[in-house]
C-alpha positions as CSV (number, residue, x, y, z in Angstrom):
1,X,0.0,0.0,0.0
2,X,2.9,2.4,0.3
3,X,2.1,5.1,-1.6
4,X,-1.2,3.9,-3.1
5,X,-4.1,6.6,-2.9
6,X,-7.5,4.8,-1.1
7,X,-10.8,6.6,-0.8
8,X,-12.7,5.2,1.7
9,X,-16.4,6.1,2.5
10,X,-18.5,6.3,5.8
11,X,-14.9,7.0,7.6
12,X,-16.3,9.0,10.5
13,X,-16.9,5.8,12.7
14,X,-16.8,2.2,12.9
15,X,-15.4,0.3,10.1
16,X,-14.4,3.2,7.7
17,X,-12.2,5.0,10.5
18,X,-10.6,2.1,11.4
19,X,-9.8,1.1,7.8
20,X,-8.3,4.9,7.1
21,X,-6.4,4.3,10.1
22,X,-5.5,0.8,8.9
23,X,-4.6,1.8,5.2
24,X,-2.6,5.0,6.2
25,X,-0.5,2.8,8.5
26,X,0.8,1.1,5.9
27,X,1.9,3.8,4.1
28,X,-1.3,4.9,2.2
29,X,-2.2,8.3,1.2
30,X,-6.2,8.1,2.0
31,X,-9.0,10.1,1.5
32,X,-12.2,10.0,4.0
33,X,-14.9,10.6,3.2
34,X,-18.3,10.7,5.5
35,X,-21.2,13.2,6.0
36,X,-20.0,14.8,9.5
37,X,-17.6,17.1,7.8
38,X,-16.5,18.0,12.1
39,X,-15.9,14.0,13.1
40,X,-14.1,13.8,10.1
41,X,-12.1,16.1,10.5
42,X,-11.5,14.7,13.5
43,X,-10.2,11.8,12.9
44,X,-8.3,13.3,9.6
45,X,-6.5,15.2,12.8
46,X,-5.7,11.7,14.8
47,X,-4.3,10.3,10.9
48,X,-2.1,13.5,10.6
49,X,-1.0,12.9,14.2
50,X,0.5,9.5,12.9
51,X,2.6,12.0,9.9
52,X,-0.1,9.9,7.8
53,X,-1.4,11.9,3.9
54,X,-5.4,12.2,4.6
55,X,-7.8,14.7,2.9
56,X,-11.1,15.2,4.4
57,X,-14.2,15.5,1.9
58,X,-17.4,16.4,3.3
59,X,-19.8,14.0,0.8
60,X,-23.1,12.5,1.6
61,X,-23.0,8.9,-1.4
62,X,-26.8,8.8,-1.5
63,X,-26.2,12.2,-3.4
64,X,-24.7,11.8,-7.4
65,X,-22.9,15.3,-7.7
66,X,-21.4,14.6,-4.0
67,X,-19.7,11.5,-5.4
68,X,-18.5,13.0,-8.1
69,X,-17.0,16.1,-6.3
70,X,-15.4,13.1,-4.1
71,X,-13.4,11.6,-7.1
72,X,-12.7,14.6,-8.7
73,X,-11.1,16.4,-5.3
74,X,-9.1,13.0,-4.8
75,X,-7.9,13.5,-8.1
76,X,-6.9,16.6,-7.6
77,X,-5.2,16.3,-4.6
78,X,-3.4,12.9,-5.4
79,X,-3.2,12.8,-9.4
80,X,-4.5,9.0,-9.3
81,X,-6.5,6.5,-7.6
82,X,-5.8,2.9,-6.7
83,X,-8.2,1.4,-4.2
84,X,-12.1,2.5,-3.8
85,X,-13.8,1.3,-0.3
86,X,-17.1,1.7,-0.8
87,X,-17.8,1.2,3.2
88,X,-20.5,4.0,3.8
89,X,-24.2,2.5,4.9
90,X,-27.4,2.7,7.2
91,X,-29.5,0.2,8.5
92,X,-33.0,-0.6,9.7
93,X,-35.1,-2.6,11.9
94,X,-38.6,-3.1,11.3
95,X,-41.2,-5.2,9.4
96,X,-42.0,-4.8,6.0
97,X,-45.3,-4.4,6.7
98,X,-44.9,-1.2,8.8
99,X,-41.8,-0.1,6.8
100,X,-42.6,3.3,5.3
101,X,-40.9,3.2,1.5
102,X,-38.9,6.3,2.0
103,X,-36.9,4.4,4.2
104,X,-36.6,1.4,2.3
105,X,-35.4,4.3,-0.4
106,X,-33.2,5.8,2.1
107,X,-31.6,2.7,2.9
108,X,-31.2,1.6,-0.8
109,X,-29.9,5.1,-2.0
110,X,-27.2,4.9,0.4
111,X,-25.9,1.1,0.0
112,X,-26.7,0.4,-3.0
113,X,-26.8,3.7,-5.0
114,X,-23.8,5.1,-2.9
115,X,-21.7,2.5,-4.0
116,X,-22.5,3.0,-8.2
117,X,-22.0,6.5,-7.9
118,X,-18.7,6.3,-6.1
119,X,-17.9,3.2,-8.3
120,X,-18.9,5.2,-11.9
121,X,-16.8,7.9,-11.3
122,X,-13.9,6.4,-10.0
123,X,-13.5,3.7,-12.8
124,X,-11.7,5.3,-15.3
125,X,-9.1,6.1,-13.0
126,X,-8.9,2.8,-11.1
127,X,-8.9,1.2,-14.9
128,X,-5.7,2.7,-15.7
129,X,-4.2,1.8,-12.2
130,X,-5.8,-1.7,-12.4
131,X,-7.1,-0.7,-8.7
132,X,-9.8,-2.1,-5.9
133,X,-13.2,-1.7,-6.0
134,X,-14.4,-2.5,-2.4
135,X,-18.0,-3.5,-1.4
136,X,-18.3,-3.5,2.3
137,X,-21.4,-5.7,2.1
138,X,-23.0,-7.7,4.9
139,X,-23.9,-11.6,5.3
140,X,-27.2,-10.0,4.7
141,X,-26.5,-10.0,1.2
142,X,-26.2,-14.0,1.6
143,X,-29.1,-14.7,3.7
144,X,-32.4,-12.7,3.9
145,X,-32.5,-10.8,7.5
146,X,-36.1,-10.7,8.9
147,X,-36.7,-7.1,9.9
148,X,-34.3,-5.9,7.9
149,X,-35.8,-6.2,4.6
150,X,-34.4,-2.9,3.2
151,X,-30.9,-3.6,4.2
152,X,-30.6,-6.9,3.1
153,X,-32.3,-6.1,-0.4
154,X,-29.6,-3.1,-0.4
155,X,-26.6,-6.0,-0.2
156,X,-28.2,-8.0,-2.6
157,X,-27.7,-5.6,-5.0
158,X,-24.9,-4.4,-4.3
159,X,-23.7,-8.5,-4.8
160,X,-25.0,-8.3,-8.1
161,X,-23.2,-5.2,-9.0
162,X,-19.9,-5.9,-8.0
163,X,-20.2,-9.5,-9.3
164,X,-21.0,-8.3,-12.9
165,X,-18.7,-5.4,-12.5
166,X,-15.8,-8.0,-12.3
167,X,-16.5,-10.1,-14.9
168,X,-17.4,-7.4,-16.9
169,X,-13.5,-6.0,-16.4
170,X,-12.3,-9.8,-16.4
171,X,-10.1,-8.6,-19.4
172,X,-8.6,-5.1,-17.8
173,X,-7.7,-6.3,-14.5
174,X,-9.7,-4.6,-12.4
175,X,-9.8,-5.9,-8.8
176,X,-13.6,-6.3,-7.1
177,X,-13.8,-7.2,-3.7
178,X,-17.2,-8.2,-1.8
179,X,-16.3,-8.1,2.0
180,X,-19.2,-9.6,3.9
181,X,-17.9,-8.7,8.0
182,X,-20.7,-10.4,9.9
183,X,-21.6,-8.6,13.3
184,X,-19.1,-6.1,13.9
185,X,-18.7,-3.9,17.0
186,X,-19.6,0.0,14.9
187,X,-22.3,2.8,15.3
188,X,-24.7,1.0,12.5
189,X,-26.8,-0.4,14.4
190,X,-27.3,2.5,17.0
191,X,-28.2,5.1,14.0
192,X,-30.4,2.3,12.1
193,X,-33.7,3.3,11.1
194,X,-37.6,2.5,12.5
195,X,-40.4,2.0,10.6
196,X,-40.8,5.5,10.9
197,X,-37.7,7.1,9.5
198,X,-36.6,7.9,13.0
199,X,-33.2,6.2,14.2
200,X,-33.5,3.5,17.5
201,X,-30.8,5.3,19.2
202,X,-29.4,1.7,21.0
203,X,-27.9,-1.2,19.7
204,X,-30.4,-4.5,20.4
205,X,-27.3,-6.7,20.4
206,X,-24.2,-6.9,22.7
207,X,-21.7,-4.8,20.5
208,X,-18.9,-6.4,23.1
209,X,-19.0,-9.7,22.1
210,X,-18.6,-8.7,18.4
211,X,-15.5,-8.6,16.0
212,X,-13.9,-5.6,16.3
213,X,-13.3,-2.8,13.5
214,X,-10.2,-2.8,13.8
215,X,-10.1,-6.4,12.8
216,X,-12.4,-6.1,9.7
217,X,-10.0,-3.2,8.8
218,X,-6.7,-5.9,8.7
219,X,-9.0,-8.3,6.7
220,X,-10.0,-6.0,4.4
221,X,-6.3,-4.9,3.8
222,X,-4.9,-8.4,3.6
223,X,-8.1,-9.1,1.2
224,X,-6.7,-5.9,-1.4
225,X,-3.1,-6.6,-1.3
226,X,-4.4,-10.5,-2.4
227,X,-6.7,-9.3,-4.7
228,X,-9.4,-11.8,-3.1
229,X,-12.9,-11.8,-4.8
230,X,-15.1,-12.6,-1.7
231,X,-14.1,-12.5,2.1
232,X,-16.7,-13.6,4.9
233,X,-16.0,-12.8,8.5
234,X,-17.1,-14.7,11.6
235,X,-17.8,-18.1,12.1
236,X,-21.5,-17.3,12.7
237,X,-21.5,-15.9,9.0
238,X,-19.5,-18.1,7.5
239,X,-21.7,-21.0,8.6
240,X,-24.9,-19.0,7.6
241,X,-23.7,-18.8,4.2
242,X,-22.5,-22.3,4.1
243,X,-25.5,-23.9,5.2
244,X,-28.0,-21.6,3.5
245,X,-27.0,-23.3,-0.1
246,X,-27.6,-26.7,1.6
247,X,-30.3,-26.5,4.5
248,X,-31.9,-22.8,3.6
249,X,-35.2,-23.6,5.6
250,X,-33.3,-24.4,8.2
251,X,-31.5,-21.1,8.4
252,X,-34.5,-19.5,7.7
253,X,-35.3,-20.5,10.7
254,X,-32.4,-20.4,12.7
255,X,-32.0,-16.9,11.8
256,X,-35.9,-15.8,12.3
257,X,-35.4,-17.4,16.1
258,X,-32.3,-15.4,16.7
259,X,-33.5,-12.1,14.9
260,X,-36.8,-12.7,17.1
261,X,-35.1,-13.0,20.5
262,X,-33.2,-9.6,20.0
263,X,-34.8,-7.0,22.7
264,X,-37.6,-5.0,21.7
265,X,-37.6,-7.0,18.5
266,X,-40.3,-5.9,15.8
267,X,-40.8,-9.9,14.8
């Protein structure tokens, strides 16, 4: 990664800051990018305290002209780009059936959409380094999450993207990653949205006991500099991709009892 310029979305917390951190540790020159133009610059301060090479760019991904002005400022800044994390996302927690669809829309502008934007404008330049495209996804985007029908379609798509994105470039060496973490200690679920629109505020699940961003931040480095296609995380979501291909009514249910015993669950 030494000198190698990495954008890397949804930076101001959880998985994105810890994978700038990561990146610019091993000698990257990264770019954050997040709506909370004062965290970021936050932690752009904590990078440059570590003599790291880090521009902060205020950009919201559910926005097309935001993405652009993303690329085109790296550009500027760096003259190139070689690896595109595509790491910024919400979630959600609620029933279909008392989902309102501008959240579903929220949800899928911001995972899904996000991730083309970023993606569209940063090929041409990621063509002629023969780069990383990134897709911080979910094992959502394996196995249908009850209550979380938005975010699950969101990763679903985003799958299909990146997979025909890669076989579409099979001839120009492009590198597409789908990293699937599994339950990761971040702010995601804290800030996820209710039927209503309105975020929960507290995390139904013990954010303790989960891997740690720090840890999804090595992976995903070791997963670049390999050039690996798919990485999933976590026993628990390696198994729940496994066995969905060979018992899938049996994780259905599996997964309905767990999503189901989670407090205040909407099931």
């Amino acid at each position: 990664m030494k000198d190698k310029v990495v954008i890397v979305t949804g930076a101001s917390s959880g998985i994105g800051k810890a994978t700038a951190h990561y990146f610019s540790a091993k000698g990257a020159k990264v770019v954050i990018a997040a709506r909370r133009l004062e965290v970021l610059e936050d932690v752009a301060a904590e990078m440059l305290n570590n003599k790291a090479e880090v521009l902060a760019v205020k950009a919201d991904v559910s926005k097309e002209e935001d993405c652009q002005q993303l690329i085109e400022k790296t550009v500027e800044a760096f003259g190139k780009i070689d690896v595109l994390i595509n790491n910024a996302g919400i979630s959600m927690r609620a029933i279909f059936n008392e989902l309102e669809l501008d959240v579903f829309r929220s949800v899928m502008q911001v995972n899904f959409w996000g991730a083309v934007y970023c993606t569209k404008f940063a090929l041409p330049y990621l063509l002629k380094t023969k780069g990383s495209v990134v897709g911080v996804s979910s094992i959502a985007g394996y196995v249908g999450l009850p209550a979380r029908t938005a975010y699950s379609a969101s990763k679903y798509a985003l799958h299909g993207f990146l997979e025909a994105l890669r076989t579409e470039n099979l001839e120009k060496d492009l590198h597409v990653l789908i990293a699937c973490p599994g339950f990761t200690a971040s702010n995601i679920r804290k800030v996820a949205l209710m039927a209503d629109g309105n975020s929960q505020s507290k995390s139904p699940r013990e954010e303790k006991k989960m891997m740690s961003a720090e840890d999804v931040a090595r992976y995903l480095h070791d997963a670049v500099v390999n050039r690996k296609q798919k990485i999933v995380l976590t026993t628990e979501g390696k198994m729940a991709v496994f066995l969905s291909k060979f018992l899938p009514k049996f994780v259905q249910k599996a997964v309905f009892n767990k999503m189901k015993k989670e407090p205040n669950s909407p099931l």
